[in-house]
C-alpha positions as CSV (number, residue, x, y, z in Angstrom):
1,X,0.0,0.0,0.0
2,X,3.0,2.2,1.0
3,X,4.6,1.7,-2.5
4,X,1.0,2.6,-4.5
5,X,0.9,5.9,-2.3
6,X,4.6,6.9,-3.0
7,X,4.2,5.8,-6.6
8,X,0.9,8.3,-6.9
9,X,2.9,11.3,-5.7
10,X,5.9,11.0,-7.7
11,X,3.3,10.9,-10.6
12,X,1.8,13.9,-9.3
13,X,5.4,15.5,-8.7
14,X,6.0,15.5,-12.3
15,X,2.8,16.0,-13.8
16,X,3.1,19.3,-12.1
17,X,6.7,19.6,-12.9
18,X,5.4,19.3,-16.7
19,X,2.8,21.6,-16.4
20,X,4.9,24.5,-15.7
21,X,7.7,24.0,-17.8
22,X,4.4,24.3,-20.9
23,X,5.5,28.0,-22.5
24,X,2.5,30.1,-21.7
25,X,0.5,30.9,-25.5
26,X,1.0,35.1,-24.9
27,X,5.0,34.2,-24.2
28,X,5.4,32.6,-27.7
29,X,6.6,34.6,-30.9
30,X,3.8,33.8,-32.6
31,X,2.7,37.9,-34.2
32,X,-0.7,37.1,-33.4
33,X,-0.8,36.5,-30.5
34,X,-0.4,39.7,-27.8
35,X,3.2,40.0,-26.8
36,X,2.4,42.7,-24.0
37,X,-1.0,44.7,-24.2
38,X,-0.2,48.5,-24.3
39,X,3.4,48.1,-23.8
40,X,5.3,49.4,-26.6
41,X,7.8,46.6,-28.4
42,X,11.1,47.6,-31.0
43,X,9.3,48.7,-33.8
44,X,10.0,47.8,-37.5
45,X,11.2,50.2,-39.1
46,X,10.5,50.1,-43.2
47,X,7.9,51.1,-45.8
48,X,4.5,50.2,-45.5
49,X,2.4,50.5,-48.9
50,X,0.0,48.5,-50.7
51,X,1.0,45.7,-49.0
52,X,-0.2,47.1,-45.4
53,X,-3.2,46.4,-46.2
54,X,-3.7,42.7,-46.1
55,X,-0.9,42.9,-43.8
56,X,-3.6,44.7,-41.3
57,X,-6.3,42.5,-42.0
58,X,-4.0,39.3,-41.3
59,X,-3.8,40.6,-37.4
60,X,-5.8,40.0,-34.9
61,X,-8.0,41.8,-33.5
62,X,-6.2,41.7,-30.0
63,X,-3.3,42.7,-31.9
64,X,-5.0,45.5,-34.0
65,X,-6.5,46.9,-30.4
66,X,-3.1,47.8,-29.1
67,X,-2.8,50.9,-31.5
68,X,-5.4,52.3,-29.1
69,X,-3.5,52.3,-26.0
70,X,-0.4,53.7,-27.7
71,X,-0.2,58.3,-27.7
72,X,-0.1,59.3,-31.2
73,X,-0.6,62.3,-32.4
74,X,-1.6,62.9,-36.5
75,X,-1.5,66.2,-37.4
76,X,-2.7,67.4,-41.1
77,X,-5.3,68.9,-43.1
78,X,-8.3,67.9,-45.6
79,X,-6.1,64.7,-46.8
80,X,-5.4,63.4,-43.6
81,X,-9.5,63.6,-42.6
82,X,-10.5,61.7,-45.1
83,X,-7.6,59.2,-44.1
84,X,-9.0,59.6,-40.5
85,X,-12.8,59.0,-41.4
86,X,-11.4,55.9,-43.1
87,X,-9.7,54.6,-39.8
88,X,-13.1,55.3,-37.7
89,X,-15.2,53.0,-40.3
90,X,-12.3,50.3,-39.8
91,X,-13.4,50.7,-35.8
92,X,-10.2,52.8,-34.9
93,X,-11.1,55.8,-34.2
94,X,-9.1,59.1,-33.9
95,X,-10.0,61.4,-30.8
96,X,-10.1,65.0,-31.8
97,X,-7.3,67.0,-31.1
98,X,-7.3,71.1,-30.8
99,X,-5.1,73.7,-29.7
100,X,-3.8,73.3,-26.3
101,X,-4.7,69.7,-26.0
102,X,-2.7,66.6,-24.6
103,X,-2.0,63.3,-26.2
104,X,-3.2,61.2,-23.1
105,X,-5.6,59.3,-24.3
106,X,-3.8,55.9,-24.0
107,X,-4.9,55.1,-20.3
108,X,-8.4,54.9,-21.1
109,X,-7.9,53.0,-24.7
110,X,-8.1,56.6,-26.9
111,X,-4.6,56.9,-27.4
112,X,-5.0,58.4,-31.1
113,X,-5.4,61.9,-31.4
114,X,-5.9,63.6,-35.0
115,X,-5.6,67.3,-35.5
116,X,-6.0,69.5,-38.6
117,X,-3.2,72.1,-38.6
118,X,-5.8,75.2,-38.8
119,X,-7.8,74.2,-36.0
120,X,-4.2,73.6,-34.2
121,X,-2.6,76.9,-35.1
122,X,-4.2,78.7,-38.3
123,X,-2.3,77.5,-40.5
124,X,-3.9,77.0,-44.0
125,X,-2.8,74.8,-47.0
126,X,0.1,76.3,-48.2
127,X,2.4,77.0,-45.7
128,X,4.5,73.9,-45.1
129,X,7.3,75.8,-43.4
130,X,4.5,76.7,-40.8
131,X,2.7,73.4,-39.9
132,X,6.7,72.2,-39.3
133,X,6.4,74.7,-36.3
134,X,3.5,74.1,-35.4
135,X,3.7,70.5,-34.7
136,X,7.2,71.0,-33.1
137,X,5.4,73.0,-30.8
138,X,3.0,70.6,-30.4
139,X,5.1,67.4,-29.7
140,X,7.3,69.3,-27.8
141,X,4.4,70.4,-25.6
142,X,3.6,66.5,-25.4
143,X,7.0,65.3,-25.1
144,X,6.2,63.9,-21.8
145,X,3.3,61.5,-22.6
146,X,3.8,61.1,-26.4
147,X,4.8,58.5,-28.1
148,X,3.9,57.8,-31.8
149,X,3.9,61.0,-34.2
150,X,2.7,61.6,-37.6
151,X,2.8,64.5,-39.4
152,X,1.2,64.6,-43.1
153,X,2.3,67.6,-46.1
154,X,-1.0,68.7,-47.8
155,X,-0.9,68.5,-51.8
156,X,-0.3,72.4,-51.9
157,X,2.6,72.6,-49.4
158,X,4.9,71.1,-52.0
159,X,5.7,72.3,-55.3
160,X,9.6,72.5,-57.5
161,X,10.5,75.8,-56.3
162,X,10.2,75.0,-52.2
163,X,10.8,70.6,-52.1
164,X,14.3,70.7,-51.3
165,X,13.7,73.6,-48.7
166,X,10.5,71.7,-47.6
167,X,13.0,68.8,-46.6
168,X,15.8,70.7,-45.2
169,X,13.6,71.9,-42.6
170,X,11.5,68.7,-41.7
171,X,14.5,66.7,-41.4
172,X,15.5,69.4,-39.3
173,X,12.3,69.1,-37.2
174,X,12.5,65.6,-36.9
175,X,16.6,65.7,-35.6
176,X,15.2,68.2,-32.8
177,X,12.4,66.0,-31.9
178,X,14.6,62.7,-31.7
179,X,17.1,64.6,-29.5
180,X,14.4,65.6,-26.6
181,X,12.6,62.5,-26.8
182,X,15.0,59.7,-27.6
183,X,12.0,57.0,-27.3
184,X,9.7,59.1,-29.7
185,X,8.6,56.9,-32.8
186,X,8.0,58.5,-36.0
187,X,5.5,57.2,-39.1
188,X,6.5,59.8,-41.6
189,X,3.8,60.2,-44.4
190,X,4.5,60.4,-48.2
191,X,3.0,64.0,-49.6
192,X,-0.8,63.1,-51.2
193,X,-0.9,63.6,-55.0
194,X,-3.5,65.4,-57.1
195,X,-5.1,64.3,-60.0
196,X,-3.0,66.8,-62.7
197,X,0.1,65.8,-63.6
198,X,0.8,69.0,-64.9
199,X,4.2,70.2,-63.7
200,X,2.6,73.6,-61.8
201,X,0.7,71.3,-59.8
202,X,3.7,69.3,-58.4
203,X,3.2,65.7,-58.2
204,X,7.0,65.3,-59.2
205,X,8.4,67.4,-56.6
206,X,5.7,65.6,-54.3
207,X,7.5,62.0,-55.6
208,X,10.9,63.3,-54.8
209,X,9.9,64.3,-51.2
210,X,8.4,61.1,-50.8
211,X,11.6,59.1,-52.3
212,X,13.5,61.1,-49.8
213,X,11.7,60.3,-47.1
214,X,11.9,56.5,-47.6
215,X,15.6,56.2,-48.6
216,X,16.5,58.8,-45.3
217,X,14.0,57.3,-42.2
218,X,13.4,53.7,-43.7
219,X,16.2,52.3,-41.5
220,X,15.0,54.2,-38.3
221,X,11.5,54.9,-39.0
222,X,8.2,53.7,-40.4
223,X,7.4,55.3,-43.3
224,X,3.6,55.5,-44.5
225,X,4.1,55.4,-48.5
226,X,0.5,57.3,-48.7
227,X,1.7,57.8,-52.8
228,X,1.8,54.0,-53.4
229,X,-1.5,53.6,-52.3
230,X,-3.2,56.3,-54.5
231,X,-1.5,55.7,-57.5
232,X,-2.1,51.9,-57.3
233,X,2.0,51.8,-57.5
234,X,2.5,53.8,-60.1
235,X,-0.4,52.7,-62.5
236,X,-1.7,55.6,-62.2
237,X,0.6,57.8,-64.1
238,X,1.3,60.3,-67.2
239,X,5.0,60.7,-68.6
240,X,6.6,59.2,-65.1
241,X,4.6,60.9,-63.1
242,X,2.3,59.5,-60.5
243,X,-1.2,61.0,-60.1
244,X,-4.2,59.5,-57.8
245,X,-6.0,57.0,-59.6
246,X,-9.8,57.4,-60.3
247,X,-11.0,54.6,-58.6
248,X,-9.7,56.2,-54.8
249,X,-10.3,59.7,-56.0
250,X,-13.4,61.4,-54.6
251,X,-16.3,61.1,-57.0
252,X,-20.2,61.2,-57.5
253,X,-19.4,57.2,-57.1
254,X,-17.6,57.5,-54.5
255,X,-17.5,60.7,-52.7
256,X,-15.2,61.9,-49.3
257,X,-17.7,62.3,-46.0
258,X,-15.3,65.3,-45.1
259,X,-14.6,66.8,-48.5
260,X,-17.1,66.0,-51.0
261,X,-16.7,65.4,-54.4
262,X,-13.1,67.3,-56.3
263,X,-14.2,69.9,-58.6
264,X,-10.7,70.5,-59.9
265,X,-8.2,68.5,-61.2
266,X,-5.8,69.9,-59.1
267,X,-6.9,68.5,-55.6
268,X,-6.6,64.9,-54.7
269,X,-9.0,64.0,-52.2
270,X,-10.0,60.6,-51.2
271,X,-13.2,58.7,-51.5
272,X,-14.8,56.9,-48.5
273,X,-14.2,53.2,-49.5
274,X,-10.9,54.0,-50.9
275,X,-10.2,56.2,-47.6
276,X,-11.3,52.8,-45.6
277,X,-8.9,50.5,-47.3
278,X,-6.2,52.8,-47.8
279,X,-6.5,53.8,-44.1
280,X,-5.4,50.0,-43.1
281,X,-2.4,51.0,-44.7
282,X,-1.9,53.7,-42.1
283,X,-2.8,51.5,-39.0
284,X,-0.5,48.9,-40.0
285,X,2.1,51.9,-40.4
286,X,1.2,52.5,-36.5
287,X,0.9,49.8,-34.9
288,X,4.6,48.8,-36.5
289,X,5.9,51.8,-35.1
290,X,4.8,50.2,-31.9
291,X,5.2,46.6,-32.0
């Protein structure tokens, strides 16, 4: 009888012995699964285009729901509302953000804020040199609790006579930023394109900025390629240049919630189910700055 009970708890000594040596699901490597809730991982750094959008429908939805207890701050103008109105019909909603406000939203699960830079400081299409200031201001302000930025060029801040100035100064901007807030991640936005390819409406100059961005943050940073998305990777074109294809242009088909239907063929605004698929594109750009 002795030797049955002693036989019993060894067997019970290292059944438990088993038990806890079994990895724990959440402690695996497997990308979809949670690795950590809120908590901020690496990051990978590279270029998210067409591609970001399966990639985002391939996580799951745990996964996906960390973007929301991240601080981000998005700052931009009539482009980047129709990008945000695309993000709220995928269920991930940006939080308004006006002058004077913080980007604390993370505790409660609202950690995206999205800002248009004339609500924020006044400062109309136009003036790229000005929205840099503006949302140095801004992060700097939030350096303490922010932790994703975005910032987004409008299709009239850049044109041939101002790109390479228009660079100078946002790499500038970015340098500073890095500097007092060594853990800040960036998703830096390729400039939107209109729908002219006409050389006074700038969609070359745009390309170049865009280029520039990916071949100077893509080993640091994530880079949102916002160009690659309209243009259908360059299908959408006219004598080398890229120009945003009908089918995510705002139209009588398919018109933008925010800003209607384009009347000129110099804008380049997009359409609400092109906004909500090319929007994917953008929270798979976040939540890699974060992972």
């Amino acid at each position: 009888m002795k030797k049955i009970l002693l036989l019993g708890a060894l067997m019970g000594m290292l059944s438990c012995s088993s038990t806890s040596e079994t990895p724990d699901p959440d402690n695996t490597n497997n990308p979809s699964i949670p690795t950590g809730g809120n908590v901020m991982g690496k990051g990978q750094p590279g270029v998210v285009g067409t591609a970001g959008v399966p990639d985002w429908d391939k996580l799951s939805t745990s996964e996906k729901g960390r973007i929301m207890g991240w601080n981000t701050l998005f700052l931009h103008q009539s482009v980047g509302q129709d990008l945000e109105e695309g993000c709220k019909a995928n269920g991930y909603p940006f939080d308004y953000y006006g002058k004077g406000d913080k980007t604390d939203g993370a505790a409660s699960g609202k950690g995206l804020k999205g800002g248009i830079f004339v609500d924020v400081g006044g400062i109309p299409n136009g003036n790229p040199s000005e929205k840099i200031r503006v949302f140095r201001e801004n992060a700097t302000r939030n350096k303490d609790v922010l932790q994703i930025m975005i910032f987004k060029f409008g299709y009239a801040d850049i044109m041939d006579d101002n790109y390479e100035k228009v660079q100078t100064e946002y790499k500038a901007m970015i340098d500073a930023l890095r500097t007092q807030a060594p853990s800040l991640r960036f998703v830096h936005v390729t400039p939107p394109l209109v729908y002219s390819t006409s050389s006074y409406e700038g969609n070359a100059a745009k390309m170049k900025v865009g280029q520039w961005m990916k071949d100077t943050f893509k080993g640091t940073d994530v880079i949102f390629d916002l160009q690659a998305l309209e243009a259908n990777d360059g299908s959408c074109q006219q004598s080398n240049v890229w120009r945003i294809c009908p089918d995510n242009r705002n139209s009588s088909a398919d018109p933008s919630d925010v800003n209607g239907v384009d009347t000129s063929d110099g804008q380049g605004h997009i359409g609400k189910k092109a906004g909500q698929r090319i929007s994917k594109a953008l929270l798979m750009s976040i939540y890699n700055a974060g992972r």
